[in-house]
TIVO-2410 file (N, C-alpha, C; in nm, 3 decimals):
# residues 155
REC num residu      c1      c2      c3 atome chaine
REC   1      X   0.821   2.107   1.751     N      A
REC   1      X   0.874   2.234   1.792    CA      A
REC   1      X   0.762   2.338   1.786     C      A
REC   2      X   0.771   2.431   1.866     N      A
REC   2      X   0.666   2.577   1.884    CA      A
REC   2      X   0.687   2.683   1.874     C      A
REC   3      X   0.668   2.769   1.766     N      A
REC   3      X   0.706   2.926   1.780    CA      A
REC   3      X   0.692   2.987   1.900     C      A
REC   4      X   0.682   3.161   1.930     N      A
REC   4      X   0.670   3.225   2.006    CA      A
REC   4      X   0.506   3.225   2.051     C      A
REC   5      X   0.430   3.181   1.952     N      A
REC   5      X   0.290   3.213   1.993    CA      A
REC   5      X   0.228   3.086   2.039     C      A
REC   6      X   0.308   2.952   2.030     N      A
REC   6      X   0.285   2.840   2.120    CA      A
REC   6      X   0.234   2.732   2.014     C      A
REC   7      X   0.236   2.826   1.884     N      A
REC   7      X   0.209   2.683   1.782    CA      A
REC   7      X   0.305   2.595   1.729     C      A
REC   8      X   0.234   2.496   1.654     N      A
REC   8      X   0.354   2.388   1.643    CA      A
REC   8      X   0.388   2.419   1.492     C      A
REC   9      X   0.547   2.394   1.479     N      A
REC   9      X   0.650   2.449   1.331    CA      A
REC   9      X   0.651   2.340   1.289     C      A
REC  10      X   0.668   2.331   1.145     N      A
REC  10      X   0.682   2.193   1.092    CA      A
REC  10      X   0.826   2.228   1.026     C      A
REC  11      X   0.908   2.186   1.091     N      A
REC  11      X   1.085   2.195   1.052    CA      A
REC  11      X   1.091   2.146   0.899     C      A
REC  12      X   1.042   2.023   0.880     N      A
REC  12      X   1.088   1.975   0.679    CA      A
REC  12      X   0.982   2.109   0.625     C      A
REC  13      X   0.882   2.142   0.637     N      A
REC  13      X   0.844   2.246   0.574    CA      A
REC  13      X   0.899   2.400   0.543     C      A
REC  14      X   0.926   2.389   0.679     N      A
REC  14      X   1.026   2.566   0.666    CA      A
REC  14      X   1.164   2.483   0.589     C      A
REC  15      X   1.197   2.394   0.606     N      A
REC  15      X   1.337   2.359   0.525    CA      A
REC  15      X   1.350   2.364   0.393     C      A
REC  16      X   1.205   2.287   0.363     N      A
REC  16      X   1.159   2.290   0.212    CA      A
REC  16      X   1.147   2.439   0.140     C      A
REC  17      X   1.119   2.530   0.178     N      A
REC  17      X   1.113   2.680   0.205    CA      A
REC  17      X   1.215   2.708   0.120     C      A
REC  18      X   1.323   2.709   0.254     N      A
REC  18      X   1.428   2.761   0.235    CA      A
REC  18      X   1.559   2.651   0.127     C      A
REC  19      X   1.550   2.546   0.131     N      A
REC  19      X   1.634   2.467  -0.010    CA      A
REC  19      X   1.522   2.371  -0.054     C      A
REC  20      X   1.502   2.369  -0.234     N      A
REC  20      X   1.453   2.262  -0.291    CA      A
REC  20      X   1.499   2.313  -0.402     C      A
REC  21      X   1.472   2.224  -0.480     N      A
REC  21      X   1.485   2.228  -0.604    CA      A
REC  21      X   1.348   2.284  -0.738     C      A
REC  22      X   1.410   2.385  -0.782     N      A
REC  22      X   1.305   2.425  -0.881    CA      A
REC  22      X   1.271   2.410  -1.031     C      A
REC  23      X   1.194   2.383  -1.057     N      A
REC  23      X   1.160   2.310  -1.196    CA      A
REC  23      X   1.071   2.439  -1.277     C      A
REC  24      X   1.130   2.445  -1.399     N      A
REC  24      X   1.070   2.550  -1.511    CA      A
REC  24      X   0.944   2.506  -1.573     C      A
REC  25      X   0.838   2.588  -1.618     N      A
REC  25      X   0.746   2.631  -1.714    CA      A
REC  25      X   0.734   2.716  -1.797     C      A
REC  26      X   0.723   2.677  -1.938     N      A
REC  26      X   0.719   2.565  -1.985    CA      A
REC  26      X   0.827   2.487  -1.971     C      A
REC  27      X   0.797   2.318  -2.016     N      A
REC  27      X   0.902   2.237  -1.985    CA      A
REC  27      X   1.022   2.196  -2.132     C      A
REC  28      X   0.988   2.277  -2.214     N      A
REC  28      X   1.114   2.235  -2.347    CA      A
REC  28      X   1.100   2.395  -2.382     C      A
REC  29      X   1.196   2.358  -2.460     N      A
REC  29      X   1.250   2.492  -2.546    CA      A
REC  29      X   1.223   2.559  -2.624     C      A
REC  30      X   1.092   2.429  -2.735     N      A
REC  30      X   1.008   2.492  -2.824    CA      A
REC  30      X   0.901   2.518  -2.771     C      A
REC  31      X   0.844   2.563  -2.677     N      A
REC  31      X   0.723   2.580  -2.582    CA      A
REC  31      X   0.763   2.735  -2.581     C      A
REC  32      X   0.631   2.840  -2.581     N      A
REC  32      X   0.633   2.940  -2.506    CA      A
REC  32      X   0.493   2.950  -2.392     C      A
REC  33      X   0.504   3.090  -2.288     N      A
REC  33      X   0.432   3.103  -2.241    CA      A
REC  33      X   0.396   3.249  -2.300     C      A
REC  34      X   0.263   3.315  -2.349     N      A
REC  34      X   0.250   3.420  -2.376    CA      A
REC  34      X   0.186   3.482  -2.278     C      A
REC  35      X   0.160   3.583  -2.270     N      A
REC  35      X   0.110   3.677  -2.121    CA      A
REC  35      X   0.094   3.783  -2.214     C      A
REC  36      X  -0.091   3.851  -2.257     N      A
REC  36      X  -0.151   3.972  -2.321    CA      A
REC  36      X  -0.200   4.039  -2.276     C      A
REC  37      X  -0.110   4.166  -2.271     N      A
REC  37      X  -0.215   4.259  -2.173    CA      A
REC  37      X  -0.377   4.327  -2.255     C      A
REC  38      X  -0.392   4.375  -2.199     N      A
REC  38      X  -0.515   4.456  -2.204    CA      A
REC  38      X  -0.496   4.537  -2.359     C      A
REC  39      X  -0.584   4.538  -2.475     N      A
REC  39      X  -0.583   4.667  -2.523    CA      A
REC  39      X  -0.565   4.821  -2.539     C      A
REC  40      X  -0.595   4.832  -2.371     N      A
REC  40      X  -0.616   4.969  -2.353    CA      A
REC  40      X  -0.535   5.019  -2.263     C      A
REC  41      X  -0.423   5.100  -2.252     N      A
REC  41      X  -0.339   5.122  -2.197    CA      A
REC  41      X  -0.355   5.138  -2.042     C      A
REC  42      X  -0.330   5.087  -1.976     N      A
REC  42      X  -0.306   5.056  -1.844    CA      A
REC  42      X  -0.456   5.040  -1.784     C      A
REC  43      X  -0.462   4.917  -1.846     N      A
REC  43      X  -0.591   4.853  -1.793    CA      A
REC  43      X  -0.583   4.666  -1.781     C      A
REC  44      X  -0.628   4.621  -1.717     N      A
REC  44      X  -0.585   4.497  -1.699    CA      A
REC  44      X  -0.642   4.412  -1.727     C      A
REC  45      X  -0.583   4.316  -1.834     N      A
REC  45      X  -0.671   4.243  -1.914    CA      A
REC  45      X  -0.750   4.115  -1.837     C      A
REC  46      X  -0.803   4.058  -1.876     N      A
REC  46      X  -0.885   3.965  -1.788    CA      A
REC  46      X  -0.811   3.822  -1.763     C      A
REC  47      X  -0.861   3.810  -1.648     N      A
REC  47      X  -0.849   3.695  -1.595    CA      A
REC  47      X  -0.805   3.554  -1.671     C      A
REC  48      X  -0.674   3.449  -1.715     N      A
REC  48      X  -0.654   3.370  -1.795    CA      A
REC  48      X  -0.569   3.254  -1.738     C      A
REC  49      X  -0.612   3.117  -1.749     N      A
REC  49      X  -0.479   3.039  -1.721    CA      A
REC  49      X  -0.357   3.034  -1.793     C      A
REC  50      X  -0.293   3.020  -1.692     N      A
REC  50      X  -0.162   3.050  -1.743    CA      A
REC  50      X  -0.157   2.875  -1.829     C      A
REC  51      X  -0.066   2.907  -1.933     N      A
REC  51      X  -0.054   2.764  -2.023    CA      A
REC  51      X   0.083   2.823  -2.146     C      A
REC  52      X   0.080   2.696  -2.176     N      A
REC  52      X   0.153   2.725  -2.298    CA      A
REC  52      X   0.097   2.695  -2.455     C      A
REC  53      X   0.261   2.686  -2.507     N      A
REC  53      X   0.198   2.741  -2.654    CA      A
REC  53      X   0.165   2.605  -2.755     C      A
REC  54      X   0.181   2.482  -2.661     N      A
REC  54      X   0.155   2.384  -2.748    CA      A
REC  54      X   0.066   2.374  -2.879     C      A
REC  55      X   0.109   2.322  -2.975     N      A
REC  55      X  -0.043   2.356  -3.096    CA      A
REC  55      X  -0.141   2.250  -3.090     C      A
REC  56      X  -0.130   2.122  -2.983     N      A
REC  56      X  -0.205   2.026  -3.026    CA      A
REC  56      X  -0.330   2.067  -2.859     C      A
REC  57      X  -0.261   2.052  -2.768     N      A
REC  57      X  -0.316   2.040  -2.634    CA      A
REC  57      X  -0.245   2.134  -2.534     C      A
REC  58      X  -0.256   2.275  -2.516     N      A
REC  58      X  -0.201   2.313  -2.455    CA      A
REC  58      X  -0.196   2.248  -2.262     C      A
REC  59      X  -0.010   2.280  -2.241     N      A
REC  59      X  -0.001   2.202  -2.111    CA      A
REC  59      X  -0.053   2.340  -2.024     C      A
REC  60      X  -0.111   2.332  -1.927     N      A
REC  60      X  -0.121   2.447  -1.838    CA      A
REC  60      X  -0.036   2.447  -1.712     C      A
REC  61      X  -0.017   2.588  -1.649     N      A
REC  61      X   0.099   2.552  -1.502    CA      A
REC  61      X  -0.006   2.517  -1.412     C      A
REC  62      X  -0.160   2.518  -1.459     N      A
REC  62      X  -0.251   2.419  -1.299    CA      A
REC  62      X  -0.153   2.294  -1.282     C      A
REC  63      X  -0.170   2.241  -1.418     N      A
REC  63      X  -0.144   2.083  -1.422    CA      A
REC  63      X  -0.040   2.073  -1.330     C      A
REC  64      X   0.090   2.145  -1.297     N      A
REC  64      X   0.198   2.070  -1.197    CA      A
REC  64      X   0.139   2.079  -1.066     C      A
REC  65      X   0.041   2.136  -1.060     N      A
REC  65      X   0.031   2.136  -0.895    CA      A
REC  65      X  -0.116   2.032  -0.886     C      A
REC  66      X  -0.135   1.957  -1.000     N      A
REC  66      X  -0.264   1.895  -0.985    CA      A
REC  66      X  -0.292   1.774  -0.877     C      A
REC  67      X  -0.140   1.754  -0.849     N      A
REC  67      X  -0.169   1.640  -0.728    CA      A
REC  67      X  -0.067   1.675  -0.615     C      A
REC  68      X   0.000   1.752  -0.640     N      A
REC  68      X   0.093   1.802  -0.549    CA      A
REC  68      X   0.067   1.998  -0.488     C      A
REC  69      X   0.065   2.049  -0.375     N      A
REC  69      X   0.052   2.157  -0.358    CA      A
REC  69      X   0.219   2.258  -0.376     C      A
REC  70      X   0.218   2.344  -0.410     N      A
REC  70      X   0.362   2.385  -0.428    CA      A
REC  70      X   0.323   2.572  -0.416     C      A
REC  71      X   0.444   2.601  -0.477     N      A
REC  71      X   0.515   2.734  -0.462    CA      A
REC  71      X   0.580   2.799  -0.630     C      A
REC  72      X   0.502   2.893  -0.660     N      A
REC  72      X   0.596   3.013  -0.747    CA      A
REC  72      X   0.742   3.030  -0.754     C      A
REC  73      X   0.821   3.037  -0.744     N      A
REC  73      X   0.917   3.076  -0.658    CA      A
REC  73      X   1.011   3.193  -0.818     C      A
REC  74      X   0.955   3.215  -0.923     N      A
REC  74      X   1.015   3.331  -0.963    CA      A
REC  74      X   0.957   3.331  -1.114     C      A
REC  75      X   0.900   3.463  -1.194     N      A
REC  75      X   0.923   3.441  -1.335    CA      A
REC  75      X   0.987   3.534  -1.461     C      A
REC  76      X   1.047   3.493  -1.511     N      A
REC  76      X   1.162   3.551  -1.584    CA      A
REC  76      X   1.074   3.581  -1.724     C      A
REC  77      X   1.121   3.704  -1.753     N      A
REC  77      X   1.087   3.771  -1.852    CA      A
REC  77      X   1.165   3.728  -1.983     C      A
REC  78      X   1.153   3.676  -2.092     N      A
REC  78      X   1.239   3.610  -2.205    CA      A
REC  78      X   1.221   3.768  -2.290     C      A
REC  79      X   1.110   3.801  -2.346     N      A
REC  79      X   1.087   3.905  -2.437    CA      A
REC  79      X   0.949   3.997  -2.359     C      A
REC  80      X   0.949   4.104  -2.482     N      A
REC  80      X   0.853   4.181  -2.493    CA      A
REC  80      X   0.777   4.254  -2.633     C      A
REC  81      X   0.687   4.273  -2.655     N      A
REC  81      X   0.714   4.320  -2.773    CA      A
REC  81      X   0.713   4.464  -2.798     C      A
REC  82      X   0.712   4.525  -2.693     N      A
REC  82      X   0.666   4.670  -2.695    CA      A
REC  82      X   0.807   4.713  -2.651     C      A
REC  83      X   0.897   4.786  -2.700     N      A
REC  83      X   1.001   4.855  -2.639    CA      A
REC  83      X   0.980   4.958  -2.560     C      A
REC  84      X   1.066   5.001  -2.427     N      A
REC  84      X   1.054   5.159  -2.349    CA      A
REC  84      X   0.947   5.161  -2.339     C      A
REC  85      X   0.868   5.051  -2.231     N      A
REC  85      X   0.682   5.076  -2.185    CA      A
REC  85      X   0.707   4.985  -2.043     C      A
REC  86      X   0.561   5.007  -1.982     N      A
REC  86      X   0.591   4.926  -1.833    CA      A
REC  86      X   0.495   4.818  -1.859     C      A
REC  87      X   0.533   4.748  -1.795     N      A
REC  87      X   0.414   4.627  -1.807    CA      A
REC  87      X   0.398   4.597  -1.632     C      A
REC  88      X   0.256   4.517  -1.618     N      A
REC  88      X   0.270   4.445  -1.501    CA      A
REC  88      X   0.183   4.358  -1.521     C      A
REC  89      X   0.251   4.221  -1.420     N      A
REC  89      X   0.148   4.117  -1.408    CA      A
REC  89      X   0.134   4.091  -1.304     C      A
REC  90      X   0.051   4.025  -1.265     N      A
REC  90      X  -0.019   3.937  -1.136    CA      A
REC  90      X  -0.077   3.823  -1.194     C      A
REC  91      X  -0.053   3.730  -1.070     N      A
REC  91      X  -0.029   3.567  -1.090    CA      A
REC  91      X  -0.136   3.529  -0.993     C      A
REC  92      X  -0.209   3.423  -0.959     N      A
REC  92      X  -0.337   3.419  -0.891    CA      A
REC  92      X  -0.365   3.260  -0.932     C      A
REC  93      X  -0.449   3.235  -0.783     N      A
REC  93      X  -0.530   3.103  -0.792    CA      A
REC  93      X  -0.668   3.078  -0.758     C      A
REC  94      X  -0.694   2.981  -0.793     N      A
REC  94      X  -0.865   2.967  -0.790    CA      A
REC  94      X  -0.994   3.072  -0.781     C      A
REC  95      X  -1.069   3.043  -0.764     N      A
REC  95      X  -1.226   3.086  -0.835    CA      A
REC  95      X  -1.188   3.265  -0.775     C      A
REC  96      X  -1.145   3.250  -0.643     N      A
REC  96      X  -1.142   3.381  -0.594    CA      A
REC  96      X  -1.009   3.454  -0.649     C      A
REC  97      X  -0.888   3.407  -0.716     N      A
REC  97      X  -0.813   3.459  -0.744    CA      A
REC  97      X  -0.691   3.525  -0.662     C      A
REC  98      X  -0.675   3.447  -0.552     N      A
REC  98      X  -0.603   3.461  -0.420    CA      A
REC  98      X  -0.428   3.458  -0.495     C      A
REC  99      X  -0.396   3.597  -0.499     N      A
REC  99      X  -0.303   3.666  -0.466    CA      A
REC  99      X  -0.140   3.584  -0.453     C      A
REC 100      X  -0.105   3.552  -0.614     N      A
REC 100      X   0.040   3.462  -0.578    CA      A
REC 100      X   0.134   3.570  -0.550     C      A
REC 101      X   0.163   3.621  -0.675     N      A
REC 101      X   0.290   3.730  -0.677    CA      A
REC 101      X   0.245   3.869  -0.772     C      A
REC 102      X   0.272   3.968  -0.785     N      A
REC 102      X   0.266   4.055  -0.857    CA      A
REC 102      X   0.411   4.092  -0.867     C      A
REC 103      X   0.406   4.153  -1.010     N      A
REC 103      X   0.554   4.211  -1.077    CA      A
REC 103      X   0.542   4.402  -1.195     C      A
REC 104      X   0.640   4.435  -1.224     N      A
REC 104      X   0.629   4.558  -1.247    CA      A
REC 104      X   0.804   4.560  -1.304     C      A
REC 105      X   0.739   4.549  -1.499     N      A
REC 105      X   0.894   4.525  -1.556    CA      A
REC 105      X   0.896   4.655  -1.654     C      A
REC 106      X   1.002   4.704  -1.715     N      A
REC 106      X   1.021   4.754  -1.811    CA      A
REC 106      X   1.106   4.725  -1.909     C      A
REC 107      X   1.002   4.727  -2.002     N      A
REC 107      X   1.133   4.684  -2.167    CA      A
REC 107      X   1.216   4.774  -2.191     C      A
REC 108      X   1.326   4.721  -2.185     N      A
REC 108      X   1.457   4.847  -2.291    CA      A
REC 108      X   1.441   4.802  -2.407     C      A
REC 109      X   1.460   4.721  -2.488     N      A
REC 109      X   1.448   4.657  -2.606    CA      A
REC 109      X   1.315   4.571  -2.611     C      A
REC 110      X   1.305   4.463  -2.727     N      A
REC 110      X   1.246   4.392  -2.742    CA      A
REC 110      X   1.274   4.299  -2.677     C      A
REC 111      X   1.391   4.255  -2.636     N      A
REC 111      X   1.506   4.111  -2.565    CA      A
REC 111      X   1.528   4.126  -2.420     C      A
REC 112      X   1.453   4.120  -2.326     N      A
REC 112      X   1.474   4.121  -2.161    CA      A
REC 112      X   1.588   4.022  -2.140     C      A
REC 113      X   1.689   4.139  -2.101     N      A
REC 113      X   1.808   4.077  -2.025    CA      A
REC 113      X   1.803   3.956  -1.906     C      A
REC 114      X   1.851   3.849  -1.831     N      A
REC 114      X   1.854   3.779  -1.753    CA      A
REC 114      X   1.819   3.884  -1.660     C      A
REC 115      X   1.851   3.932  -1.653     N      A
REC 115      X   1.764   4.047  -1.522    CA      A
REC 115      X   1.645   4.105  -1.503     C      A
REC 116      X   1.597   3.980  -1.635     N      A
REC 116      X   1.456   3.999  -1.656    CA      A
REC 116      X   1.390   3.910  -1.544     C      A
REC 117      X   1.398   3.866  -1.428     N      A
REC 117      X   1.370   3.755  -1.323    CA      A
REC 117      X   1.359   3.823  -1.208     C      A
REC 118      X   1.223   3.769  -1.177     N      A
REC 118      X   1.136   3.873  -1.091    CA      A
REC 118      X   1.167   3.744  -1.000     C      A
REC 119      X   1.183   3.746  -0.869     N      A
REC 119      X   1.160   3.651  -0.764    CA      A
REC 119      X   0.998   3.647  -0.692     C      A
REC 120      X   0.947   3.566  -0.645     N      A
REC 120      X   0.849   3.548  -0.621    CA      A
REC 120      X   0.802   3.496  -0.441     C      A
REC 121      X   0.775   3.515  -0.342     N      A
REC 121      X   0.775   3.423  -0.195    CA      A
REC 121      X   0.630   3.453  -0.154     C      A
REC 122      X   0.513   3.399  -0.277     N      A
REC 122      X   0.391   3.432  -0.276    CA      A
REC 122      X   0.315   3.338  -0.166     C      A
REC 123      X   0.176   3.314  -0.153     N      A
REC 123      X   0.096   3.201  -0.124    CA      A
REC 123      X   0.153   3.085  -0.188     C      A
REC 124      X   0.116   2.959  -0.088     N      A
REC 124      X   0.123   2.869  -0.125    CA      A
REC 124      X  -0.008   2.786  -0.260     C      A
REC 125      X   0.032   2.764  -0.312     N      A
REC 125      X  -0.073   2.668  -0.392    CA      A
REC 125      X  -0.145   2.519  -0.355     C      A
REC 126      X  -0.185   2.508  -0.331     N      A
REC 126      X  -0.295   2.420  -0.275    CA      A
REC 126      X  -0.318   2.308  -0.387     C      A
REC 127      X  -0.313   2.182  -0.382     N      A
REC 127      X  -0.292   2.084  -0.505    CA      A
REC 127      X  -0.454   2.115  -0.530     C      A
REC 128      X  -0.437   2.084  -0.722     N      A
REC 128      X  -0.558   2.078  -0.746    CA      A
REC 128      X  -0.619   2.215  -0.809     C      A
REC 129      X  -0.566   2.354  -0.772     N      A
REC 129      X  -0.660   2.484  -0.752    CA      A
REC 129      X  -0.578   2.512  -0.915     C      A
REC 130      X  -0.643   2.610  -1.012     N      A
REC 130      X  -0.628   2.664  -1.139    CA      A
REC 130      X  -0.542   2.787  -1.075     C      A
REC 131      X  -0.441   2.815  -1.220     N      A
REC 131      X  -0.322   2.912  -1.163    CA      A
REC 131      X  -0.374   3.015  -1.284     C      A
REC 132      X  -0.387   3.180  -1.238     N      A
REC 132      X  -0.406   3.250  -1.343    CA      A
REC 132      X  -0.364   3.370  -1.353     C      A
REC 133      X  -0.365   3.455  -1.451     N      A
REC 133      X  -0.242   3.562  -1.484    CA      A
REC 133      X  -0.327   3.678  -1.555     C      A
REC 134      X  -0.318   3.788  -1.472     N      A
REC 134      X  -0.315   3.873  -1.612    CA      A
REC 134      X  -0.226   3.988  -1.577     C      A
REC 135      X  -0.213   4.114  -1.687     N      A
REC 135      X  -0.144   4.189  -1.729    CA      A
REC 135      X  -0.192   4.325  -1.806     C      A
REC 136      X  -0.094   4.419  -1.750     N      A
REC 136      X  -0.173   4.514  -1.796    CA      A
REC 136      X  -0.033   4.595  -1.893     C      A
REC 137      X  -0.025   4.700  -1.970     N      A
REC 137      X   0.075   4.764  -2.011    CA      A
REC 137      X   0.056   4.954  -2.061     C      A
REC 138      X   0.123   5.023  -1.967     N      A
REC 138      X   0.159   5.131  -2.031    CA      A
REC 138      X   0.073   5.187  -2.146     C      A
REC 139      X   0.128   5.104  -2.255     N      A
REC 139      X   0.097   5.137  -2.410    CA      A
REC 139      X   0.002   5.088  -2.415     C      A
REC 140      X  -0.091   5.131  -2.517     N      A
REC 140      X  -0.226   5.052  -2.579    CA      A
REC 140      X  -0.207   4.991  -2.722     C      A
REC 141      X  -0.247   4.894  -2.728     N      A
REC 141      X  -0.229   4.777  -2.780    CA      A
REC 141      X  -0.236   4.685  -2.725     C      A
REC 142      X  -0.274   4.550  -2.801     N      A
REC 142      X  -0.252   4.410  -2.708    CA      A
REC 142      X  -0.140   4.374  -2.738     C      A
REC 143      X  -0.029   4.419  -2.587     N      A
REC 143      X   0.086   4.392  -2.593    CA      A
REC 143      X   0.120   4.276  -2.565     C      A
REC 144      X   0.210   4.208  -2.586     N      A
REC 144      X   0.306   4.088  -2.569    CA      A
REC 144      X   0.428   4.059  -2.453     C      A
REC 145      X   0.376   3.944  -2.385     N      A
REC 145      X   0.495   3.894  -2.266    CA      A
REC 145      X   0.540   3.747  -2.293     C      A
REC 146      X   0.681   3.712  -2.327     N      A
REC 146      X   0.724   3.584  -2.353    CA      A
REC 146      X   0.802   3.551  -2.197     C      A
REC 147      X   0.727   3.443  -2.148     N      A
REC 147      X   0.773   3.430  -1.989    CA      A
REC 147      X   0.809   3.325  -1.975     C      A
REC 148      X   0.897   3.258  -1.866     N      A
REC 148      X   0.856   3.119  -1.773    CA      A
REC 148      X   0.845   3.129  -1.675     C      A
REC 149      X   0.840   3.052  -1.557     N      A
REC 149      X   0.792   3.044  -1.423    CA      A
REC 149      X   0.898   2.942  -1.381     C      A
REC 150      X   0.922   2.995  -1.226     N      A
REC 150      X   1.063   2.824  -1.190    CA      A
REC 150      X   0.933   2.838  -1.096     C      A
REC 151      X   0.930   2.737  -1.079     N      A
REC 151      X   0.823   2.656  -0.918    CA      A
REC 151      X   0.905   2.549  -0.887     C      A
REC 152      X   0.843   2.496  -0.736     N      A
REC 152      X   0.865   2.371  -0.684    CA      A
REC 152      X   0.753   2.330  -0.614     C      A
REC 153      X   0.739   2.177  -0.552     N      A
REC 153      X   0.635   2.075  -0.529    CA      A
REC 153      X   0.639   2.065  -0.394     C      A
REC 154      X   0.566   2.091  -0.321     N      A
REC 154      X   0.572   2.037  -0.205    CA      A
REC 154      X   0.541   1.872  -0.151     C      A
REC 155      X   0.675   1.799  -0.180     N      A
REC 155      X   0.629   1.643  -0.176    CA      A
REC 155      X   0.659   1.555  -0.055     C      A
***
């Protein structure tokens, strides 16, 4: 099939798009993901893979896309530690840091409501490429983000 501009559509791809199934990071319950902003109030801390909190070997979110190319598709805010401040992150891949999703949350409490879930319909990820995050916050201090990520695989 051919769009309007005469190229060819790949139908299971736009399908895949639009229904699959999405899988969380981290993958258990005793796992966190932390996300630190910057010290200095609204400045953005540097460049980090995203991973978790394992104590032996941390798993990283490169690893799911290490043989498969996939998609972001949302990440939910669990906590914060800074109450009544803004935070933001941006999500990014490889050496150049190509542009997944950016977000822009605010804590009421310490406890982000389920409406803490930012949706995401970023770049695709490319199997293989390092996934990385940083964050900046309002307040100064090195503030605190307890997150996960839903993705899916393009298989």
């Amino acid at each position: 099939m051919r769009n309007m501009n005469g190229r060819s559509v790949d139908l299971r791809r736009l399908m895949k798009l639009g229904m699959h199934c999405t899988h969380i990071f981290p993958t258990a319950t005793d796992l966190d993901c932390v996300l630190t902003a910057h010290a200095d109030a609204n400045a953005w801390s540097a460049w980090v893979e995203v991973e978790d909190t394992t104590d032996v070997t941390p798993i990283t979110l490169s690893s799911v896309f290490a043989s498969l190319p996939g998609h972001i598709t949302g990440m939910v805010t669990e906590s914060a530690d800074q109450d009544d401040t803004v935070y933001m992150v941006e999500l990014a891949f490889g050496a150049a840091k190509t542009c997944i999703s950016s977000w822009r949350l605010k804590s009421g409490t310490n406890k982000v409501s389920s409406t803490g879930q930012s949706t995401a319909k970023g770049e695709h990820i490319p199997a293989g490429e390092t996934v990385y995050a940083r964050v900046m916050c309002a307040t100064a201090g090195s503030k605190i983000l307890n997150v996960h990520f839903r993705y899916f695989l393009d298989d």
